[in-house]
Steps between C-alpha positions, in 0.01 A plus 500: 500500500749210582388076404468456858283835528303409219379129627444688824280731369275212332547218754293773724225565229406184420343201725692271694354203271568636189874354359766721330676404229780722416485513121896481480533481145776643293604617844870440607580380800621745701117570501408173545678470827405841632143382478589152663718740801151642502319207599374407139511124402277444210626642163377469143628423143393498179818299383616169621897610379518810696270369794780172515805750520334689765357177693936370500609798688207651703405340838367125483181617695355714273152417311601504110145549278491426147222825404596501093384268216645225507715221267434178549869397375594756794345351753802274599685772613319612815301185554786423768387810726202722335237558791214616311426549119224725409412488131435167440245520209530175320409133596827379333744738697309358825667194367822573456507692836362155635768276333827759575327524863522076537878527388559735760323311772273822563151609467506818336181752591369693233239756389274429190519859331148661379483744222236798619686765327331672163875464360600274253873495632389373837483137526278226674248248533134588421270345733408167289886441526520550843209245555648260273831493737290521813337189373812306395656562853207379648448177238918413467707773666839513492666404844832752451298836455276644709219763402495765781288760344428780224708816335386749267594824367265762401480724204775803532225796509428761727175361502418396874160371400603277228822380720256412792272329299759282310679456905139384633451283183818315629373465798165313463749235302751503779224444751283236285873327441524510906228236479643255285857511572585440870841686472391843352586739736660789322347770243761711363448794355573882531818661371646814563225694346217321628564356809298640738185436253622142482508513899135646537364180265671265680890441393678356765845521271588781315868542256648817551772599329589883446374563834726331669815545242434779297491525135593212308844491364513392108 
């Protein structure tokens, strides 16, 4: 099936309030642009370089999301026109985001990334550090970022029952959060494998990459 027929396909599955982001990584842009012909305007990156080059030639109204770990000494680069950045996991990146955000005259929204996953390799806060940043943006928060929610990625099993329980662990943070933060309004999670689990416990943005585009291209 085509981009277009692809997006289709899961623009009719899942709910109206649930965002897409078109994980456009490694992706070139002929792709890119037959999801935005489409009706697609959110895409994801899990590199600042290669989400720049594609943010100087694709259309200026398009959503860019920073979904990959991120460098503080990178931040520069796409503090002039990120949207969103999911994995924020560390206190000092929050302030670097903050001061590249003030030099840019912007606010910048981002997601504090949680780590539910059994895996090592995933990364995130646990849920002392995400009270500890909760706290500071409620004692001194920076003016130039704003906190708009949760992400998370679960373990890579076939396991449904560990997946939803690490998905609804998320969830009674992203909810308790929801009371302390007045601007949380987004819990991301659900990929291409485990979307519509991430649906049923209450994602209401999900990162879908292969669906959309196919296999990855190394």
């Amino acid at each position: 099936m085509s981009i277009a027929g692809n997006l289709s396909t899961i623009l009719d599955e899942i709910p109206k309030e649930v965002s897409l982001v078109a994980v456009s990584k490694t992706k070139p842009i002929e792709d890119l642009q037959a999801a935005y012909n489409a009706g697609q305007r959110i895409f994801g990156e899990n590199k600042i370089q290669e989400m720049t080059s594609k943010w100087e030639v694709l259309p200026k109204d398009i959503q860019w999301h920073m979904i990959g770990n991120v460098q503080s000494n990178k931040v520069k680069y796409m503090a002039p026109y990120v949207a969103l950045i999911h994995g924020v996991d560390r206190s000092k990146l929050l302030a670097e985001i903050n001061k590249q955000a003030a030099k840019n005259n912007r606010v910048i929204d981002c997601l504090l990334q949680v780590h539910i996953a059994q895996e090592s390799t995933k990364f995130g806060l646990n849920e002392t550090e995400l009270n500890d940043i909760i706290h500071q943006q409620l004692t001194t928060p920076f003016p130039n970022i704003r906190i708009v929610g949760l992400m998370g990625m679960a373990t890579f099993t076939s396991d449904n029952v560990q997946i939803k329980q690490e998905f609804t662990f998320l969830k009674a943070l992203y909810d308790k959060a929801r009371n302390q933060l007045k601007d949380i309004s987004i819990l991301s999670m659900g990929m291409s494998g485990d979307y519509a689990l991430a649906i049923e416990v209450g994602s209401n943005m999900i990162r879908l990459g292969s669906k959309i585009f196919g296999e990855r291209n190394y």
